[in-house]
N, CA, C and O atoms as CSV, one atom per row, in Angstrom:
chain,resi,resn,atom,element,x,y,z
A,1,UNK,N,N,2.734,9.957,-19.640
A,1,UNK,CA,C,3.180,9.114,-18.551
A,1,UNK,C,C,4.693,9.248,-18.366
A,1,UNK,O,O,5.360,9.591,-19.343
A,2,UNK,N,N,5.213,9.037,-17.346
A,2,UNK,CA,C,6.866,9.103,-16.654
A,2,UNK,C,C,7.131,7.736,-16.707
A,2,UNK,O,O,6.513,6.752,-16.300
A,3,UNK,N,N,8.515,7.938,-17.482
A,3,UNK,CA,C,9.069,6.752,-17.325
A,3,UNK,C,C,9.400,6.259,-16.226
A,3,UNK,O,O,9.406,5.029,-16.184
A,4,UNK,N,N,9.709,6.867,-15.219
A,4,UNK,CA,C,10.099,6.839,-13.646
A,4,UNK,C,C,9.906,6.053,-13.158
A,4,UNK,O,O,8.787,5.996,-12.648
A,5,UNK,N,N,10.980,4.739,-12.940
A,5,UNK,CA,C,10.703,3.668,-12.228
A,5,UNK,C,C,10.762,3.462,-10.532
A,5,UNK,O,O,9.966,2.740,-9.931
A,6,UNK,N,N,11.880,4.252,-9.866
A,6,UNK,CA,C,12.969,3.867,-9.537
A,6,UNK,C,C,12.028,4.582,-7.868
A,6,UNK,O,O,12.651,4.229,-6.867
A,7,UNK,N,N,11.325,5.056,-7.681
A,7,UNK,CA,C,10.623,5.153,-6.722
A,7,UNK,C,C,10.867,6.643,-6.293
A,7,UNK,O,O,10.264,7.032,-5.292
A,8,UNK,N,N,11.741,7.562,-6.993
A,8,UNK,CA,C,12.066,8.598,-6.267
A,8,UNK,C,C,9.980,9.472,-6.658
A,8,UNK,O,O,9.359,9.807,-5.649
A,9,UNK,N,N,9.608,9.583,-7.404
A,9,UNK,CA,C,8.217,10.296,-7.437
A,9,UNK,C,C,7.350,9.991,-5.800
A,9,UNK,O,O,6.508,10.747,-5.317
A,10,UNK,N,N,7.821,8.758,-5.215
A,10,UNK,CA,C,6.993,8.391,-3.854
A,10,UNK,C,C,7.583,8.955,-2.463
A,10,UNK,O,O,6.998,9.148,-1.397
A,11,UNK,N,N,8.983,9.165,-2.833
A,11,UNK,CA,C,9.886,10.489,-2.188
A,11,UNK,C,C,9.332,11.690,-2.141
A,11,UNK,O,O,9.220,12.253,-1.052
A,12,UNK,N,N,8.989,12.155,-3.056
A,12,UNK,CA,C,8.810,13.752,-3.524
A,12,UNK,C,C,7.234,13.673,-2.795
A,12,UNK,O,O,6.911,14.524,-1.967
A,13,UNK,N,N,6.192,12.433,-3.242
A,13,UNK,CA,C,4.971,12.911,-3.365
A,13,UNK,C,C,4.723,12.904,-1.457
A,13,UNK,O,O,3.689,13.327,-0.940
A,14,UNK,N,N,5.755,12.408,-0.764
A,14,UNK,CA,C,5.459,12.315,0.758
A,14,UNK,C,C,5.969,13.742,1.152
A,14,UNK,O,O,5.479,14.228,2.171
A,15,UNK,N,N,6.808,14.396,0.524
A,15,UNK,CA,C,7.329,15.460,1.086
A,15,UNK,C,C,5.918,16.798,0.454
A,15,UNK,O,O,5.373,17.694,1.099
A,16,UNK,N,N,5.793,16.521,-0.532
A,16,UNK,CA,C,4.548,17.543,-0.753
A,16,UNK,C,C,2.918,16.989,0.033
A,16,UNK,O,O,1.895,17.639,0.247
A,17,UNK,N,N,3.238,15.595,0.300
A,17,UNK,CA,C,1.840,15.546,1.834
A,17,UNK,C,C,2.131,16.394,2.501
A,17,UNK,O,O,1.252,17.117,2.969
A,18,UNK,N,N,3.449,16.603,2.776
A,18,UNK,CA,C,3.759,16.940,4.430
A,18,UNK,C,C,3.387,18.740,4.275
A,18,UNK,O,O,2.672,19.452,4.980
A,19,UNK,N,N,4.004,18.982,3.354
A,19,UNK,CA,C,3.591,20.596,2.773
A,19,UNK,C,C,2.148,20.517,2.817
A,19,UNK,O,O,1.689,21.032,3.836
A,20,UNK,N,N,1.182,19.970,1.922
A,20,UNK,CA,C,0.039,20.828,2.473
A,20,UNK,C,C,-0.882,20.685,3.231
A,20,UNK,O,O,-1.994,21.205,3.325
A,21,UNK,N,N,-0.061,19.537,4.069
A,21,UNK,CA,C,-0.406,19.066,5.917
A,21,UNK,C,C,-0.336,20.872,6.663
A,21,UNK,O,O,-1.080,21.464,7.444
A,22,UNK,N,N,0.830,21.232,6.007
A,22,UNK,CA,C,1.215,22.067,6.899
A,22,UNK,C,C,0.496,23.528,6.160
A,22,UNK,O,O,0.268,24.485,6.901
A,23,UNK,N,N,0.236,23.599,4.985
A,23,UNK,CA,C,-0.333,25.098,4.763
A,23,UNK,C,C,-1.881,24.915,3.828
A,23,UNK,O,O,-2.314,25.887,3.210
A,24,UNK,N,N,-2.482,23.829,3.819
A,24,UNK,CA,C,-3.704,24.153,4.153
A,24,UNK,C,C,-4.815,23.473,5.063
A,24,UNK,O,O,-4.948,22.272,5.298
A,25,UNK,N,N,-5.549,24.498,5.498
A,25,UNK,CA,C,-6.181,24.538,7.110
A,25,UNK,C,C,-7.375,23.214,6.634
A,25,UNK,O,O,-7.715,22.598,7.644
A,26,UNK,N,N,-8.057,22.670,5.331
A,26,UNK,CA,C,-8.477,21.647,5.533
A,26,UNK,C,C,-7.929,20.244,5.464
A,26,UNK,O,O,-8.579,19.236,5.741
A,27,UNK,N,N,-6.487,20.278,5.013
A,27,UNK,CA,C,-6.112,19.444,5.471
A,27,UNK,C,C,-5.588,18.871,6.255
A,27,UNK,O,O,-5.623,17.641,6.213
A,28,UNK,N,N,-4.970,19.475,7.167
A,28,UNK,CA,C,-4.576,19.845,8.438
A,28,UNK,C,C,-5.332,19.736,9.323
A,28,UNK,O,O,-4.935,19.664,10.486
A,29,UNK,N,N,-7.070,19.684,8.874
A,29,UNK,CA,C,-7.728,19.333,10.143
A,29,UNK,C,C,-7.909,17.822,10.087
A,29,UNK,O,O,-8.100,17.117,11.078
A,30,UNK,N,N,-7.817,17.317,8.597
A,30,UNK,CA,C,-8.253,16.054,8.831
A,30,UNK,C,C,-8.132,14.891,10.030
A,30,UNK,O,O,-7.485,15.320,10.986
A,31,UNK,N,N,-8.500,13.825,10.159
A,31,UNK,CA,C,-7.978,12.822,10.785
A,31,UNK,C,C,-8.348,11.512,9.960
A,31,UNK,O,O,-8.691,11.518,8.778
A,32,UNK,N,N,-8.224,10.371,10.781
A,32,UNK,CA,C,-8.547,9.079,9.769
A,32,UNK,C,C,-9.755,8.762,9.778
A,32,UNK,O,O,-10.203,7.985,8.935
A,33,UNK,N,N,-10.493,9.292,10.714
A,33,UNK,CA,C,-12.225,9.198,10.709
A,33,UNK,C,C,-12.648,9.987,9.696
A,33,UNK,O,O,-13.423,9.622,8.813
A,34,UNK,N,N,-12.113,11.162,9.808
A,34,UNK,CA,C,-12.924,12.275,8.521
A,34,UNK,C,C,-12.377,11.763,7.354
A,34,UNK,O,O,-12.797,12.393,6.383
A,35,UNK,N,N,-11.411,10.645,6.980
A,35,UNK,CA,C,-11.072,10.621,5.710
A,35,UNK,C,C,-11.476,9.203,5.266
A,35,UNK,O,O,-11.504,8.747,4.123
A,36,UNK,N,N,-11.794,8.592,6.477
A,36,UNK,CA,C,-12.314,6.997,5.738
A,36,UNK,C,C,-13.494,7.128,4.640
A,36,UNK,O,O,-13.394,6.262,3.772
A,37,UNK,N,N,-14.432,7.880,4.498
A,37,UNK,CA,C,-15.336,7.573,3.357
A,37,UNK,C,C,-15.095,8.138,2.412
A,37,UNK,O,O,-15.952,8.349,1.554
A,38,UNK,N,N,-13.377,8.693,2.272
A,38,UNK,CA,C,-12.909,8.939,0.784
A,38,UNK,C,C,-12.025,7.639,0.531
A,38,UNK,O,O,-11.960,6.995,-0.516
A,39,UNK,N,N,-11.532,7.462,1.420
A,39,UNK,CA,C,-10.498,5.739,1.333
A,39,UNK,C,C,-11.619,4.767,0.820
A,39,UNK,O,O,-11.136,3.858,0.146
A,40,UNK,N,N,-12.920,4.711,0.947
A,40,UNK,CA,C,-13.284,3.895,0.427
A,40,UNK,C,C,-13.984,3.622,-0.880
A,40,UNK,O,O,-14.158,2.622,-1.575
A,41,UNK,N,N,-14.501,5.583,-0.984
A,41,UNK,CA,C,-15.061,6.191,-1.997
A,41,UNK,C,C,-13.779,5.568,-3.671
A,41,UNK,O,O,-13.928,4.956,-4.728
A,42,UNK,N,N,-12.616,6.260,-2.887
A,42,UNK,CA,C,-11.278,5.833,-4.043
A,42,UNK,C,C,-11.308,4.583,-4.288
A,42,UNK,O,O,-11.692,4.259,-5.412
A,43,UNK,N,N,-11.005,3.754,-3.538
A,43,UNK,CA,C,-11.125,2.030,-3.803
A,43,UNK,C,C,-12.372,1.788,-4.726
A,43,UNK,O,O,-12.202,1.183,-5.784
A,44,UNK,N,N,-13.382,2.152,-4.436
A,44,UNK,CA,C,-14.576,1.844,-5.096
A,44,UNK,C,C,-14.165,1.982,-6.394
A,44,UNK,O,O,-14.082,0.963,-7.079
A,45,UNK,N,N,-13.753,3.590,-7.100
A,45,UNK,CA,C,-13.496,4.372,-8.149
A,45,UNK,C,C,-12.373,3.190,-8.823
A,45,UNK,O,O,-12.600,2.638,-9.900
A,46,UNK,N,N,-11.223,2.937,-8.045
A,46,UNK,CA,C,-10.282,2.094,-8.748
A,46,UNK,C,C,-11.018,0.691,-9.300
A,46,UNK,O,O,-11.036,0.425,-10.502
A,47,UNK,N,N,-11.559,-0.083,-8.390
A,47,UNK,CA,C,-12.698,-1.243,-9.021
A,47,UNK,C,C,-13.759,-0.745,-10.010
A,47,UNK,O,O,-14.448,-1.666,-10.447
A,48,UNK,N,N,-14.010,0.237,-10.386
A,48,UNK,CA,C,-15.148,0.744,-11.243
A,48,UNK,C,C,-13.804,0.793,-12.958
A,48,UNK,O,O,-13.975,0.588,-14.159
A,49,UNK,N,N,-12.666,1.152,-12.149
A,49,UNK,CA,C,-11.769,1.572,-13.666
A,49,UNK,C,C,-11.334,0.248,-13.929
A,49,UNK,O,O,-11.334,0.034,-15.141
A,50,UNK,N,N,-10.968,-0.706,-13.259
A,50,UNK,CA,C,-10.299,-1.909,-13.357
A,50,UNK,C,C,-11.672,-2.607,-14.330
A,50,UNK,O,O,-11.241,-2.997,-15.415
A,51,UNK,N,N,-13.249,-2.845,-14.161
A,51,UNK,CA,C,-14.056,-2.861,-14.541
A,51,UNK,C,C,-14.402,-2.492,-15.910
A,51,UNK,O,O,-15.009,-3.189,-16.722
A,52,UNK,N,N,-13.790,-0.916,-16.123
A,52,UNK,CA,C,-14.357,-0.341,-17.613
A,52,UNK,C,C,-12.709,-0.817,-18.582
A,52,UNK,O,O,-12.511,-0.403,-19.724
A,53,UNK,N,N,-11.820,-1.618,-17.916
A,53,UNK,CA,C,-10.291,-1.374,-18.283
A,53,UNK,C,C,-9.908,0.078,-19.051
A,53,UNK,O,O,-9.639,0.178,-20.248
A,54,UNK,N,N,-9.936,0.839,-18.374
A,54,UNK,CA,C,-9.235,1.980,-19.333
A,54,UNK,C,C,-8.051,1.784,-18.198
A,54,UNK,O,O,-8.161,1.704,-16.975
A,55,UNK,N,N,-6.834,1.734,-19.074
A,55,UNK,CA,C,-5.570,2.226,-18.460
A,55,UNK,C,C,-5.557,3.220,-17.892
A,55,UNK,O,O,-5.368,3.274,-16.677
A,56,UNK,N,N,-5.757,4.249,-18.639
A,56,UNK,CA,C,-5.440,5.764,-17.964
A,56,UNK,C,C,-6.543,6.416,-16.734
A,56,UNK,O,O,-6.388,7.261,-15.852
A,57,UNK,N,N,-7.583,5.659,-17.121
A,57,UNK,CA,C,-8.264,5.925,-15.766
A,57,UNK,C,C,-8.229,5.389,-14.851
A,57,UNK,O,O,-8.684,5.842,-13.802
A,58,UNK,N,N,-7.607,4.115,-14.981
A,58,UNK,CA,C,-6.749,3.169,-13.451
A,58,UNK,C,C,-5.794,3.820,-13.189
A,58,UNK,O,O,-5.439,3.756,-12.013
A,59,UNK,N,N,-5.182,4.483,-13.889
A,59,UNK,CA,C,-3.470,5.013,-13.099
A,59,UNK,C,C,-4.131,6.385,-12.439
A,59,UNK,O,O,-3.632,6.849,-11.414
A,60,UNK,N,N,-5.411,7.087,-13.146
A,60,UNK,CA,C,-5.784,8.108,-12.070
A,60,UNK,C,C,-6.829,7.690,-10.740
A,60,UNK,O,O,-7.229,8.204,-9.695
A,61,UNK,N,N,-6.936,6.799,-11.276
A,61,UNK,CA,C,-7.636,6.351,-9.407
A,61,UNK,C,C,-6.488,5.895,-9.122
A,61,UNK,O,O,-6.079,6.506,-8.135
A,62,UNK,N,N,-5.774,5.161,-9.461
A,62,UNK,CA,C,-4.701,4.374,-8.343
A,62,UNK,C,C,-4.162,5.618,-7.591
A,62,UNK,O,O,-4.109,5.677,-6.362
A,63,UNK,N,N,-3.685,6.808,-8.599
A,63,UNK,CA,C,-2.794,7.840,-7.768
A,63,UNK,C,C,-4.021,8.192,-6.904
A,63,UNK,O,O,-3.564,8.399,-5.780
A,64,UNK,N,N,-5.525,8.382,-6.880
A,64,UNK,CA,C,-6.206,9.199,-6.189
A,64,UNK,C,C,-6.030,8.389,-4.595
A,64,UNK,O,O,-5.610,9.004,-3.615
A,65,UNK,N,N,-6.313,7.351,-4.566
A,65,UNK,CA,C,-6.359,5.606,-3.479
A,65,UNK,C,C,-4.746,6.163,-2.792
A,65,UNK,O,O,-4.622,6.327,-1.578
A,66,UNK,N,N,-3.548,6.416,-3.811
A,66,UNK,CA,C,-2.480,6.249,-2.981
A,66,UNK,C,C,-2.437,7.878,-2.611
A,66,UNK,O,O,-1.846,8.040,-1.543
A,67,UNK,N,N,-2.711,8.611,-2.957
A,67,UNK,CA,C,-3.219,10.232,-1.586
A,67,UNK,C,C,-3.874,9.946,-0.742
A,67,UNK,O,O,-3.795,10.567,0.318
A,68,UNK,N,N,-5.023,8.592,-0.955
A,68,UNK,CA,C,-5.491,8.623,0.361
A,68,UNK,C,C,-4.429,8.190,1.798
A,68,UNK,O,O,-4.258,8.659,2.923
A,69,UNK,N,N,-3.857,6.998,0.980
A,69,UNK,CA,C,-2.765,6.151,1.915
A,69,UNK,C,C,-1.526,7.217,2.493
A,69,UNK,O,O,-0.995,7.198,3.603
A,70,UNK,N,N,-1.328,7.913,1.629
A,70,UNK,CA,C,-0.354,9.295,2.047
A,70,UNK,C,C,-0.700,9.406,3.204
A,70,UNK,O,O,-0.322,8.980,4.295
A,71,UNK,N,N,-1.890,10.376,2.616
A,71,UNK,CA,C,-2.716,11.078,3.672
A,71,UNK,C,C,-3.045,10.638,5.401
A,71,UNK,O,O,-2.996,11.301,6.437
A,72,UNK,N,N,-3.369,9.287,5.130
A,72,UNK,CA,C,-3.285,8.686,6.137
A,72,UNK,C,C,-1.731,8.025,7.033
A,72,UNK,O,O,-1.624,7.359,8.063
A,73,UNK,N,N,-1.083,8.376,6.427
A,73,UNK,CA,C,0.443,7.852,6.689
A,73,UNK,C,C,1.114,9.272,7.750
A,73,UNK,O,O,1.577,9.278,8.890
A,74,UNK,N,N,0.915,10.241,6.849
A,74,UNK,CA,C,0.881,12.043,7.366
A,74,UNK,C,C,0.625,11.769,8.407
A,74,UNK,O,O,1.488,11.788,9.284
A,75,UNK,N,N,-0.608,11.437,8.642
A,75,UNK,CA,C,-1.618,12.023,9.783
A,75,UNK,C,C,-0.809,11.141,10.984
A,75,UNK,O,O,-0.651,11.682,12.079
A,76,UNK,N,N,-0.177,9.429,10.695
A,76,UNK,CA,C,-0.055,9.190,11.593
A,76,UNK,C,C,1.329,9.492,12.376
A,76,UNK,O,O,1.576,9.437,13.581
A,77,UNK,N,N,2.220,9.860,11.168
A,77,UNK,CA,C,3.246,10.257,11.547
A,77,UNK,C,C,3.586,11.812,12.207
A,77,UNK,O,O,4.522,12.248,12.877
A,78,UNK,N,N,2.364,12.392,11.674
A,78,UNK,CA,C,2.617,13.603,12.893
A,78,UNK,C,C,1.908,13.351,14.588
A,78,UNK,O,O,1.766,14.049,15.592
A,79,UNK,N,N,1.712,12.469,14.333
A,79,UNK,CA,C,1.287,11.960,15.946
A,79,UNK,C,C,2.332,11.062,16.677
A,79,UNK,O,O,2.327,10.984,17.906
A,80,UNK,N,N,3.229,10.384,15.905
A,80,UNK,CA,C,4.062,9.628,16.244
A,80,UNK,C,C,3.560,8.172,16.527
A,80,UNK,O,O,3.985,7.588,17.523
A,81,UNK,N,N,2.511,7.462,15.534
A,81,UNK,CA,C,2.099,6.679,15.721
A,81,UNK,C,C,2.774,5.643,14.482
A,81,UNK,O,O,2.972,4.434,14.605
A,82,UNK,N,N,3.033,6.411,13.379
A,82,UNK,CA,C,3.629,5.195,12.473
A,82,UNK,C,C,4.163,6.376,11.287
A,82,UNK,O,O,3.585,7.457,11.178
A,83,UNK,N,N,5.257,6.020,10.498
A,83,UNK,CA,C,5.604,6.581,9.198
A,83,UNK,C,C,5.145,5.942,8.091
A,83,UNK,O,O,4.531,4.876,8.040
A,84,UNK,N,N,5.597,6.913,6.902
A,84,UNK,CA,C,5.174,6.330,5.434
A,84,UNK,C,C,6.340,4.916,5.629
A,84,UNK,O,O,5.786,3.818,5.582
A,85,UNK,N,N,7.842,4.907,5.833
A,85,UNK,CA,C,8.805,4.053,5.929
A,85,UNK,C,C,8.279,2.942,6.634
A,85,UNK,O,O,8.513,1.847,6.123
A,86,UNK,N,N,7.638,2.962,7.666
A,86,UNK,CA,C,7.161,1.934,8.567
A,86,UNK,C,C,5.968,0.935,7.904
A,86,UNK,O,O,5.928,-0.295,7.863
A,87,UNK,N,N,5.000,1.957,7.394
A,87,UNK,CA,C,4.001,0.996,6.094
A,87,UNK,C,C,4.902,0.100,5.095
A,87,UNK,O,O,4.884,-1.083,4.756
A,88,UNK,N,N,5.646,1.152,4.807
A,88,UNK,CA,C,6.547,0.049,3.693
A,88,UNK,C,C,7.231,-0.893,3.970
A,88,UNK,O,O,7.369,-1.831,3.185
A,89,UNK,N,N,7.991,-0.830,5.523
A,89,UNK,CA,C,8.537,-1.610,5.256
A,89,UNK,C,C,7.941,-2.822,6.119
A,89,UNK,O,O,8.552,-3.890,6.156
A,90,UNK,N,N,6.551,-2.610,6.918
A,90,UNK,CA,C,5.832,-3.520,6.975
A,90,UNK,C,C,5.155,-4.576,5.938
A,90,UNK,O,O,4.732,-5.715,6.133
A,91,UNK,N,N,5.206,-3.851,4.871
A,91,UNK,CA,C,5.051,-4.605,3.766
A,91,UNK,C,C,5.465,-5.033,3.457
A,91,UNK,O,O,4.918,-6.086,3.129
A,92,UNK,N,N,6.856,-4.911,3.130
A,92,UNK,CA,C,8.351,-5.649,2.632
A,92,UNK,C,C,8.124,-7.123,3.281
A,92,UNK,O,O,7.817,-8.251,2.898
A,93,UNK,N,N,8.412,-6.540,4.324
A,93,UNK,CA,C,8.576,-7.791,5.200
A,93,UNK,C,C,7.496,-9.083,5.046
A,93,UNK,O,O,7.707,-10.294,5.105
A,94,UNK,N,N,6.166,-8.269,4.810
A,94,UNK,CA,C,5.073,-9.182,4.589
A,94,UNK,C,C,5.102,-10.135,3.537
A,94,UNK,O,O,4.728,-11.305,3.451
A,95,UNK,N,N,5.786,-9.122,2.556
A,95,UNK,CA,C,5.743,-9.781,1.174
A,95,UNK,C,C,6.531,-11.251,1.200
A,95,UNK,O,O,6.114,-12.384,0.959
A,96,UNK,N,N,8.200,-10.626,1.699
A,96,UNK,CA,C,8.594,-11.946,1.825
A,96,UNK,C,C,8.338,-13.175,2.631
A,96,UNK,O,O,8.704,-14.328,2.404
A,97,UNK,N,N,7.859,-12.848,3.305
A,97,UNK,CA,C,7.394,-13.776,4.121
A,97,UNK,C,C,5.989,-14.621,3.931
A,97,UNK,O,O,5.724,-15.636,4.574
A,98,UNK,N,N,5.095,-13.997,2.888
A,98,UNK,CA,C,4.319,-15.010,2.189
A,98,UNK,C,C,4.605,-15.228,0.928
A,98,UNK,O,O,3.897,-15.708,0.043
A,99,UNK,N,N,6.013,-14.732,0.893
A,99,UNK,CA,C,6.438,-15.792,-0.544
A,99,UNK,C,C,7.008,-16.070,-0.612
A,99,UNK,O,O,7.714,-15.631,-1.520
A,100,UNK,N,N,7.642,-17.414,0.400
A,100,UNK,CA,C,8.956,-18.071,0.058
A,100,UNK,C,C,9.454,-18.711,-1.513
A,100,UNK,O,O,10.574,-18.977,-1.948
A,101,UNK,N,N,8.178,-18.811,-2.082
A,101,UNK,CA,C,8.491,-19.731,-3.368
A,101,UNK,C,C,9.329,-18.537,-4.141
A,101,UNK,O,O,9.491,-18.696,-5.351
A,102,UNK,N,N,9.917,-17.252,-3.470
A,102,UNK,CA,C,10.584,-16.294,-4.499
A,102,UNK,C,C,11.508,-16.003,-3.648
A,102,UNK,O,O,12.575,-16.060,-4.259
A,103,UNK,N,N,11.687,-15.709,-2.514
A,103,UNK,CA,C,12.925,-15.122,-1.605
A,103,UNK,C,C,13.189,-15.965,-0.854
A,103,UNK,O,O,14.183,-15.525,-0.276
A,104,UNK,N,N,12.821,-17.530,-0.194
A,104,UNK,CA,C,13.648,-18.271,0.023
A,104,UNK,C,C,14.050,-19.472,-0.956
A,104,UNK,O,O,13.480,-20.251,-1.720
A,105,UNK,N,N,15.305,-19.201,-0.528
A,105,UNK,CA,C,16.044,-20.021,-1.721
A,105,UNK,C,C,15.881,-21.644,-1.453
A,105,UNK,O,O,15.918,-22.244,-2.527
A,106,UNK,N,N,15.747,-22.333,-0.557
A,106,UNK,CA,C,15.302,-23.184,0.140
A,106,UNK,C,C,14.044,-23.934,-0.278
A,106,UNK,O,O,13.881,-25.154,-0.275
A,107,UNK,N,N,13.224,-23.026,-0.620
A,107,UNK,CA,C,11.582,-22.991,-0.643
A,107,UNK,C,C,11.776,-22.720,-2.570
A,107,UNK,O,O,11.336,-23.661,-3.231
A,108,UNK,N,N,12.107,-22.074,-3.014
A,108,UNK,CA,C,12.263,-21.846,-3.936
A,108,UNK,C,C,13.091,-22.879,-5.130
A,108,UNK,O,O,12.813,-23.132,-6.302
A,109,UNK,N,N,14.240,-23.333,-4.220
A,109,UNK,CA,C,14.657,-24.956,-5.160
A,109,UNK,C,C,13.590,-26.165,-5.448
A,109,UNK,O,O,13.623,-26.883,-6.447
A,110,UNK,N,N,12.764,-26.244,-4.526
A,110,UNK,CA,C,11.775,-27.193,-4.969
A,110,UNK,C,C,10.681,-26.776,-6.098
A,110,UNK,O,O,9.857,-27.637,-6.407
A,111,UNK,N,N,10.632,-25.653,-6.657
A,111,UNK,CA,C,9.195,-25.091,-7.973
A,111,UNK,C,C,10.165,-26.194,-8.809
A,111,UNK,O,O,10.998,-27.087,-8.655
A,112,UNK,N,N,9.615,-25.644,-9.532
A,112,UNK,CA,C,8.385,-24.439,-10.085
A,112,UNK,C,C,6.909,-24.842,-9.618
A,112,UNK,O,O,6.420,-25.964,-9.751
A,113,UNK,N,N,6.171,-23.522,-8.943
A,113,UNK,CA,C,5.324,-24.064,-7.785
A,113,UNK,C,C,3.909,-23.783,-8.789
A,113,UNK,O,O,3.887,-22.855,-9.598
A,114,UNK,N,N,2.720,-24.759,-8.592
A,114,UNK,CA,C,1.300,-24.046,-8.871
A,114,UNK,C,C,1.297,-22.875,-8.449
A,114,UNK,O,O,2.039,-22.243,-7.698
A,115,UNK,N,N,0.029,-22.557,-9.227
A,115,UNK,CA,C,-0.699,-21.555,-8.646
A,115,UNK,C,C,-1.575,-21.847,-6.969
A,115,UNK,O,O,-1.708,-21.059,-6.032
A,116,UNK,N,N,-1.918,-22.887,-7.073
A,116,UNK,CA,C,-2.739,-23.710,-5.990
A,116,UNK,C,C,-1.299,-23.634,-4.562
A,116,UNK,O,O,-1.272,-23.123,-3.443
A,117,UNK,N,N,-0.326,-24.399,-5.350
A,117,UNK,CA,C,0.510,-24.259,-3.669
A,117,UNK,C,C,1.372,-23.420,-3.311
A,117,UNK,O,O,2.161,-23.443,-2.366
A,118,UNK,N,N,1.041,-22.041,-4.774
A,118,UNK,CA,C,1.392,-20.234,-4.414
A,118,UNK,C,C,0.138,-19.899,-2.974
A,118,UNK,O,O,0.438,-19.188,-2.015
A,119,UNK,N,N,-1.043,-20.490,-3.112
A,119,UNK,CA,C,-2.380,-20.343,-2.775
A,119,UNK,C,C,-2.003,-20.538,-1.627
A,119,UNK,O,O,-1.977,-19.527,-0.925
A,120,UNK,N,N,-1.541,-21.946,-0.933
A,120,UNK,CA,C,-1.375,-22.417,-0.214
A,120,UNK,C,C,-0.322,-22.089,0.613
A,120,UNK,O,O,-0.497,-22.107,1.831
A,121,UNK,N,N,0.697,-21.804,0.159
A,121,UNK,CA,C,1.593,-20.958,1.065
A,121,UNK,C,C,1.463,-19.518,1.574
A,121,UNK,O,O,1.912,-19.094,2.639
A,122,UNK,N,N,0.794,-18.847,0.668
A,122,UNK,CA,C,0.046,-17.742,0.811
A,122,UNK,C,C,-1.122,-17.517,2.887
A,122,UNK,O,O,-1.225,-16.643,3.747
A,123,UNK,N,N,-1.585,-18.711,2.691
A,123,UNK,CA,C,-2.837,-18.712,3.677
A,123,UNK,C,C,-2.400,-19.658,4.816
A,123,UNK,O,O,-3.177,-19.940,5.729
A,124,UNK,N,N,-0.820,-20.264,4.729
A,124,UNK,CA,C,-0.246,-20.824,5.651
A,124,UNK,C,C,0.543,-19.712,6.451
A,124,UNK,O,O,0.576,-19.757,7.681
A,125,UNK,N,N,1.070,-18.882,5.858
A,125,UNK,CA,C,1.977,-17.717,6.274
A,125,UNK,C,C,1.038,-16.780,7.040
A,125,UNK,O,O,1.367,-16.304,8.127
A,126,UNK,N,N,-0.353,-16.476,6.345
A,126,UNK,CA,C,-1.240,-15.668,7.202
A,126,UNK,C,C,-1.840,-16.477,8.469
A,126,UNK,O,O,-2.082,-15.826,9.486
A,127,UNK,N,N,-2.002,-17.377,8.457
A,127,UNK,CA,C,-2.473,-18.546,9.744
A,127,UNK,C,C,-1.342,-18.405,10.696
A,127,UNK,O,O,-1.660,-18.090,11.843
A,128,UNK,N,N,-0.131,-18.573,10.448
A,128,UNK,CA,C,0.991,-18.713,10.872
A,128,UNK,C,C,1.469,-17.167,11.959
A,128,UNK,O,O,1.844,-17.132,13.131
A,129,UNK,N,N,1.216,-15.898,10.826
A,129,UNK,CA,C,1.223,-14.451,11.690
A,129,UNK,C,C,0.213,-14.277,12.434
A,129,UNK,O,O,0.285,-13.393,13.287
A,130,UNK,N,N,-1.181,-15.192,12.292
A,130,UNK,CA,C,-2.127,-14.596,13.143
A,130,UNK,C,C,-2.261,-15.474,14.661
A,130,UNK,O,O,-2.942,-15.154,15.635
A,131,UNK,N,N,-1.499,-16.505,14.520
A,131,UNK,CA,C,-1.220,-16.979,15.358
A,131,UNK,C,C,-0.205,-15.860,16.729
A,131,UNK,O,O,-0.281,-15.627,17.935
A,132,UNK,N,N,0.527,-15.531,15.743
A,132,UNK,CA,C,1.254,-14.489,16.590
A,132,UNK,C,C,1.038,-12.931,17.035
A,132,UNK,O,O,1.527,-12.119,17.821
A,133,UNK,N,N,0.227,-12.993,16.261
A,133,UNK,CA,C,-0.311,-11.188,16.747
A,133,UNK,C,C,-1.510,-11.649,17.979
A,133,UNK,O,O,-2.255,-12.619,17.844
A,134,UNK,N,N,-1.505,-10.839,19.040
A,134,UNK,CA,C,-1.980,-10.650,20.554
A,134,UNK,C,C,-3.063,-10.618,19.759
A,134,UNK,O,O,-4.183,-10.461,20.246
């Protein structure tokens, strides 16, 4: 295992999507239809390892699950529909924003919070975005 914290391996591993996006012909044909029943095939595989707990066979499904997410990130960014940067930092954003009890400081002077009104802020924040998405 790599000690490698620091995120540069998720650097490298987008730039070698993009390589064999570009030099081999089955992956290059893919799209997100032809690849959903491996996205789900992997997920399955990761719940089957999480299940038997072997460490080392969770960190090889997890990497298999996050080629899929690559993969699918590739595909959309050579269309100009979204980047790997844009997933992330849709996430970012997500994160903080259903967890004030850690990044607002505001929200965060009043914890030390349950688990229950982690729960609860959690499913207020998603009520709250779905209110706003069309």
């Amino acid at each position: 295992m790599s000690s490698q914290a620091g995120g540069e391996g998720l650097v490298e591993f987008l730039a070698t999507m993009r390589l064999m996006r570009e030099r081999c012909a089955w992956k290059a044909s893919q799209t997100h239809a032809s690849l959903a029943r491996y996205l789900r095939e992997e997920a399955d595989e990761v719940l089957e390892a999480i299940e038997e707990g072997d460490p080392e066979h969770l960190c090889e499904e997890l990497g298999d699950l996050l080629l899929q997410i690559y993969f699918h990130a590739a595909i959309a960014e050579e269309s100009g529909q979204f980047t790997m940067d844009d997933v992330v930092a849709g996430l970012h954003a997500k994160m903080v924003r259903r967890n004030p009890h850690v990044f607002d400081p505001a929200v965060a002077a009043g914890g030390p919070y349950t688990i229950e009104q982690i729960e609860e802020q959690w499913q207020a924040a998603k009520a709250a975005e779905r209110k706003l998405s069309p």
